[in-house]
N, C-alpha and C positions, 0 to 999 in steps of 0.2 A: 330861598335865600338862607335858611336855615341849614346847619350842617348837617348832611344825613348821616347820620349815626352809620357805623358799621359793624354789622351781624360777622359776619365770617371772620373767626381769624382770621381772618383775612384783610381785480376788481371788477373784478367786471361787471358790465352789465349782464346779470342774469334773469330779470325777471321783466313782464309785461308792463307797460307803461300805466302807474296807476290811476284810480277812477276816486272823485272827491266822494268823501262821506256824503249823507244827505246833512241837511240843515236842524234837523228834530229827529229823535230817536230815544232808546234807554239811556239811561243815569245808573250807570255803577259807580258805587263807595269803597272806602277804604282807608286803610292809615301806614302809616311810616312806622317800619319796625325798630322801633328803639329800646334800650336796652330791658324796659321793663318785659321784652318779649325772650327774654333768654334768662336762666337760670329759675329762682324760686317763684320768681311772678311771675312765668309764664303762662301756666294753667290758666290763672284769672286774666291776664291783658288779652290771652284771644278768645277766654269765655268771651269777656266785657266787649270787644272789636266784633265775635259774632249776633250777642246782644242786640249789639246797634245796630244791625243788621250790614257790616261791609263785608265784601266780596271779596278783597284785594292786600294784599297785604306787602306793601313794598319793603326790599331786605336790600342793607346797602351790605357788598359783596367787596372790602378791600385785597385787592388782588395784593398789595405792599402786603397782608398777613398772612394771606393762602400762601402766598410763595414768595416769603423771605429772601429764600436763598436760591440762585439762580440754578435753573437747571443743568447738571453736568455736561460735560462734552459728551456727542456721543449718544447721552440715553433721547428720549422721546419728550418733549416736552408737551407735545398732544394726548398725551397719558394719561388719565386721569388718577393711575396709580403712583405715577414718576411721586418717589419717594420726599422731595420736594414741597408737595402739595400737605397742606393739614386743611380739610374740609370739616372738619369734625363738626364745630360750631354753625356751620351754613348746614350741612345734612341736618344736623337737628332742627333748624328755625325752619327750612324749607318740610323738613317729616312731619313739623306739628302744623305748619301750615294748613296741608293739605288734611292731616288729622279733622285741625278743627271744620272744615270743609268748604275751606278759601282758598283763591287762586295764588299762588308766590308770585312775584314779578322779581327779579333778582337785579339789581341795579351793581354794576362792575363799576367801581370808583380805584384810585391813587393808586400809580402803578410804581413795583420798586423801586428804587435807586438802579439797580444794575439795569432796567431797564430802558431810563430816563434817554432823551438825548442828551444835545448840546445848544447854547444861544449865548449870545454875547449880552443879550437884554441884562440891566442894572433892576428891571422891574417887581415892584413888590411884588410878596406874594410866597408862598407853601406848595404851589399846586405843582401837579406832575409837567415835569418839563419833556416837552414832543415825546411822547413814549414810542418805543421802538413797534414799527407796523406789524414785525417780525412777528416778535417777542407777544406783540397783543392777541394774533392769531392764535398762535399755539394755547397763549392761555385761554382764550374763548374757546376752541374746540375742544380742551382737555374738559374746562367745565359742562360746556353742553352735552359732552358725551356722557357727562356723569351723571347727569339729569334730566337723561333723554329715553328714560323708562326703560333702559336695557339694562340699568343697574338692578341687581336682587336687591331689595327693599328699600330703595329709594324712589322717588316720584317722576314723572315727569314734569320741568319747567317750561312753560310753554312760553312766556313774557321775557323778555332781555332787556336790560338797558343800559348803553353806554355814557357813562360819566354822571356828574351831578352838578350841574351848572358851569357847564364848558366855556362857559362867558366871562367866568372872573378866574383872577389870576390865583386865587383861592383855590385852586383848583385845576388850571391849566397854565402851563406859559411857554412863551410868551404869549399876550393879548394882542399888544401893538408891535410894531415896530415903523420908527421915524412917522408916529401918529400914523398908521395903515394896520390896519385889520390881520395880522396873521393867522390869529387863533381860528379860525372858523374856516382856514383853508384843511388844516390840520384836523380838525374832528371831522372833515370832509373824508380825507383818508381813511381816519380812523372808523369811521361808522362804515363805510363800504367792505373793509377789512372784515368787520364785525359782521356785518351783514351775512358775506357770505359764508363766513363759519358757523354764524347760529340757525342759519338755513340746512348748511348741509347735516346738521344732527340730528332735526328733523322736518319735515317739508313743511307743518303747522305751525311750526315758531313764528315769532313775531318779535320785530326791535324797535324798540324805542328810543326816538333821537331826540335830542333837545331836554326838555328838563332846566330849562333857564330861567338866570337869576331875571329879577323884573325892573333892574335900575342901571343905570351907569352911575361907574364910580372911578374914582381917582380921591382916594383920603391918605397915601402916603405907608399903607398899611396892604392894598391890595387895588387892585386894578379890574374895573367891568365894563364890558364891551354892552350897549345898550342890548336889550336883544332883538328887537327889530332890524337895528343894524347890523348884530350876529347874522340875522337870521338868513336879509338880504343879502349878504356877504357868500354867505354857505348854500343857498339855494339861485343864485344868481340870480336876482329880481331886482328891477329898479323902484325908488322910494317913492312911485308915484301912487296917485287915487288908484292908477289900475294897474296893476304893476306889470311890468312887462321882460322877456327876459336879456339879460345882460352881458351872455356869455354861454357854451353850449356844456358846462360841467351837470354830472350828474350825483343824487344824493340816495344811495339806498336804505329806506326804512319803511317800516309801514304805520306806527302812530308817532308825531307830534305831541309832546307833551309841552307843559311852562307851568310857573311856579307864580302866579299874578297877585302876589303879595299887595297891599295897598294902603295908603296914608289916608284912608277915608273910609268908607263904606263902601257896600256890593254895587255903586255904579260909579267909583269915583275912578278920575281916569288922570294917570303919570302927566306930571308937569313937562317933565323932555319927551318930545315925539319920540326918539330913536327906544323910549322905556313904556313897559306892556305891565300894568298894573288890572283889576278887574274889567275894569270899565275901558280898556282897550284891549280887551278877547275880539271883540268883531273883525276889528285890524288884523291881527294878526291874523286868523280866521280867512278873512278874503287873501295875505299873501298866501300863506299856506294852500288854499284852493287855486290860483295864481300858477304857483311852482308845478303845480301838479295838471293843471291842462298841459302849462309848458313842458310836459313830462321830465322836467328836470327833478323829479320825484319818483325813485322807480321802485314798485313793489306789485308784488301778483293778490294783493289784497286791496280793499278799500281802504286806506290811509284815514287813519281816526286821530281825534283830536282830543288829548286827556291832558287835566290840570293832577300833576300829579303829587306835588306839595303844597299846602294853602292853608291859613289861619287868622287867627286872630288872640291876641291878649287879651282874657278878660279878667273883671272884678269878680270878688273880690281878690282873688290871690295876685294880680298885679294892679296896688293901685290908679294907675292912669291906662289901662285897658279900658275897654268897651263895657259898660254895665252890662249885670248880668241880662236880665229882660232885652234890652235894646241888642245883646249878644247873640241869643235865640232868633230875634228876627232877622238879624243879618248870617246865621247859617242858614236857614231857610231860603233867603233870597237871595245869598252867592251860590249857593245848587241850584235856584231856579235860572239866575241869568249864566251859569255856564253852560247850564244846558241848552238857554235860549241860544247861544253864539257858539253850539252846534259838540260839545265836551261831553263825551259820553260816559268819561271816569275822574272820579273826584277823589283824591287821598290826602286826607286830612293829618295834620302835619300839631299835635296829635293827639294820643290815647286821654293820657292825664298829665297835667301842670306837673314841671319842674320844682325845684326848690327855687324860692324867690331869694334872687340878688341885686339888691337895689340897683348897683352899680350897673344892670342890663347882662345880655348875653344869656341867660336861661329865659324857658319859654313859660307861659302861665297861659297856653293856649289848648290845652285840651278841653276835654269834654267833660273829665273828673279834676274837682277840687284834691290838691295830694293834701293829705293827712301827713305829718310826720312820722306820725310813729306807725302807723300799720296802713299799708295801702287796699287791704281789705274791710277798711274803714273810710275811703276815700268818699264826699258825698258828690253826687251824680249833678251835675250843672245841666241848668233847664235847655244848654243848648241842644245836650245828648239826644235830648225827644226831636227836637229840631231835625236833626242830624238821620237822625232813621226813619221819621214820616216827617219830611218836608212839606208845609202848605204855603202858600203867598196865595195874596187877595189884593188887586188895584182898582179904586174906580177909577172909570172911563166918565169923558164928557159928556156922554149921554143920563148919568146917572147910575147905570149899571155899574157891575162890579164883575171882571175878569179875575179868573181864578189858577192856580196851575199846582199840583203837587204828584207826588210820587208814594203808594203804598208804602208801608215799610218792607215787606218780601218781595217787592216789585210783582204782583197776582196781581192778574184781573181782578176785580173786585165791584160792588155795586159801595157809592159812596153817595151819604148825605152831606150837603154843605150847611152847616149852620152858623144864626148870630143870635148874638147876645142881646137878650130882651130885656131888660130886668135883670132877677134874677134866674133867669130860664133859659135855654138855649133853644132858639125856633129855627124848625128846616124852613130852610129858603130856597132851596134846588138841591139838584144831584147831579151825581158823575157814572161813569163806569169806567174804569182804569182799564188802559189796554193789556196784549198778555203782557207788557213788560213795566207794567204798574204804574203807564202815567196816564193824568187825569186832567182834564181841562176844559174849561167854559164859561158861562156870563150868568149870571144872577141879578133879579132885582133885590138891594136888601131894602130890609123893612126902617134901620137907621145907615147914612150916611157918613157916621162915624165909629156905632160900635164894629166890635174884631169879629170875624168872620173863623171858622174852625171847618176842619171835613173829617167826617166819623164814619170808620168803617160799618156798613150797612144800606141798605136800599131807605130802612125807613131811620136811620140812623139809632140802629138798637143795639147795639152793642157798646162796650165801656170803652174802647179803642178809639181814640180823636187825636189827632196834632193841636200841637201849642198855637193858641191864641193868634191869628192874626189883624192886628187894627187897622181899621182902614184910613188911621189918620201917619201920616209919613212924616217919619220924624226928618229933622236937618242931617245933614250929613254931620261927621264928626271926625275935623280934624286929628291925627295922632300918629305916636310914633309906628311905624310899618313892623317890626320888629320888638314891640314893647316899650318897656322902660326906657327913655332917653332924654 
């Protein structure tokens, strides 16, 4: 729900009916490239993003900057040289990506004006109106070709994604028309379009559709299409327990992403059905697996399920955020339930807090406290440890206590589970992290209430342990989805 920032200046069916993810797998990390990742603080925001150990580094890609000015009659708009284009600032964020040795995902958002369509819609809203299918192609194959490793000193981009919350009128329009779902017919187009351009640049690329906001809205300001409703709309599934399908259209992509913003805590679940907040990842989850037996889902890959913007406000730099402490335990345990409801990438949404305006609208959701005056003074918020070695600990009605966490390099590893005695930490059990560094099992603890921790090592000898987990569960905690309001 958050704007993404933008880095860059800026149908067929062709593939095999796809196969659902499994339900448990890897947890990759990652963050939204925002502005701290270009110009002086870049060195340090992808030190600090590899620090934390993420893998991922999303770059929103404004096509309205790469190419202002439409391309001539005549010349190649598949080009990646059509004089047109100024890539300048994406090859850098995408060069240092890979520098620092993360994967780019390059998100294609707001297309020109010359590109735009036409609607008669009065409907709020900024967002690109129907952009031309034409026009999208050429620009997907011009980029893909740029960054499809045949360029001399550029990378390859393997990740694509089209649009940035294709649900709201922020973004796309129209949404409705005479109350009916237009928008979702249209990024139907538009993502097969896409598809098949950032296939043919290269046979291992991958697109990523959806990226949706996690509410319906109508505030006079801007329009959102729920995104369940989006979702059913664009994948042709009906709104039942089991969904069934609707209609014989098909959707080409190969991961699913959403954006599960939420007015509570890592299990609290959207007041409107047709809206997918944390605690309705399941849902969406079973449509998504849904669409995709109905093969109204087509890709030659296993269709993954990534959350690929996600936060929360906390204390102190936004008063009515999340305390700090209770912050730590809920990034902990929104990685662990997105992984439970089967999300195999997480891009935190982001680096370090904004400047605070009371009024709302800046974010106070990173991982570092901003310092005003020097951001190499920023102090590190106890969620960051959260953030790179995730632990959760629940008890079970038997007494026991189930456990689940993730290395921070994601390595096998031999891991002690410990709690809190005193003033001492006593192993209680152990793990051994698979190769893709998760861990998981039951312990008896020796107290019912004190927090539980896992510390890299068999006998637990090493200095290396995740934050604190208590086993006493706080209440949920009402609040604004968004910060300050």
């Amino acid at each position: 729900m958050r704007r993404l920032f933008s880095i860059a200046a800026a149908i067929a069916v062709a593939g095999l009916a796809a196969q659902a993810a499994p339900a448990t797998g890897p947890l990759d990390t990652g963050f939204v490239a925002t502005p701290d990742f270009v110009g002086p603080n870049a060195d340090l925001a992808f030190t600090r993003a590899r620090a934390a150990r993420a893998s991922f580094i999303r770059i929103g890609a404004a096509w309205s900057q790469i190419a202002s000015k439409q391309p001539a009659p005549g010349s190649d708009a598949r080009d990646p040289a059509n004089p047109v284009y100024d890539w300048s600032v994406l090859d850098a964020t995408v060069a240092h990506t890979r520098a620092s040795k993360m994967t780019p995902i390059v998100d294609i958002v707001g297309a020109p004006q010359w590109a735009w369509g036409r609607t008669s819609s009065s409907e709020p809203g900024k967002g690109t109106i129907r952009p031309s299918l034409t026009a999208l192609a050429a620009f997907t194959a011009a980029m893909t070709e740029r960054y499809s490793g045949r360029t001399s000193g550029l990378p390859w981009v393997r990740y694509w994604e089209l649009w940035n919350e294709p649900n709201l009128s922020s973004y796309l329009r129209p949404q409705l028309e005479a109350g009916r779902v237009v928008s979702a017919s249209w990024y139907r187009a538009m993502t097969n379009v896409f598809y098949k351009a950032v296939h043919a640049a290269h046979g291992r690329n991958a697109v990523i559709a959806g990226g949706l906001s996690p509410f319906t809205v109508d505030n006079g300001s801007y329009v959102g299409v729920g995104p369940l409703r989006f979702m059913r709309e664009l994948l042709c599934m009906s709104a039942d327990d089991h969904p069934r399908p609707t209609c014989a259209r098909k959707t080409q992509f190969d991961i699913w992403a959403h954006h599960p913003y939420t007015s509570g805590g890592p299990t609290h679940s959207a007041a409107n059905p047709d809206d997918a907040s944390l605690g309705d990842l399941p849902e969406m989850k079973r449509l998504l697996d849904a669409a995709v037996r109905a093969q109204h889902v087509v890709s030659k890959q296993k269709v993954r399920f990534w959350v690929d913007e996600f936060s929360w406000d906390s204390q102190p730099g936004d008063p009515k955020g999340v305390p700090a402490r209770l912050h730590a335990r809920w990034v902990s345990e929104a990685l662990y339930r997105m992984w439970q409801s089967g999300v195999s990438m997480v891009t935190w949404f982001n680096l370090r807090d904004d400047s605070f305006d009371p009024g709302g609208g800046f974010c106070q959701c990173g991982l570092y406290e901003r310092n005003p005056l020097s951001m190499q003074k920023d102090p590190p918020k106890l969620s960051l440890e959260a953030f790179r070695f995730p632990f959760v600990a629940f008890t079970r009605k038997d007494g026991t206590v189930s456990f689940w966490g993730r290395t921070p390099d994601s390595n096998a590893l031999p891991l002690a589970v410990e709690q809190e005695v005193g003033s001492r930490w006593v192993i209680v059990g152990s793990a051994v992290a698979g190769k893709r560094g998760i861990f998981a099992g039951t312990v008896r603890p020796r107290s019912s209430t004190a927090p539980l921790r896992a510390r890299i090592g068999a006998t637990g000898s090493t200095d290396e342990a995740s934050v604190p987990f208590s086993l006493i569960q706080p209440p949920d905690l009402p609040l604004c989805a968004f910060g300050s309001c």
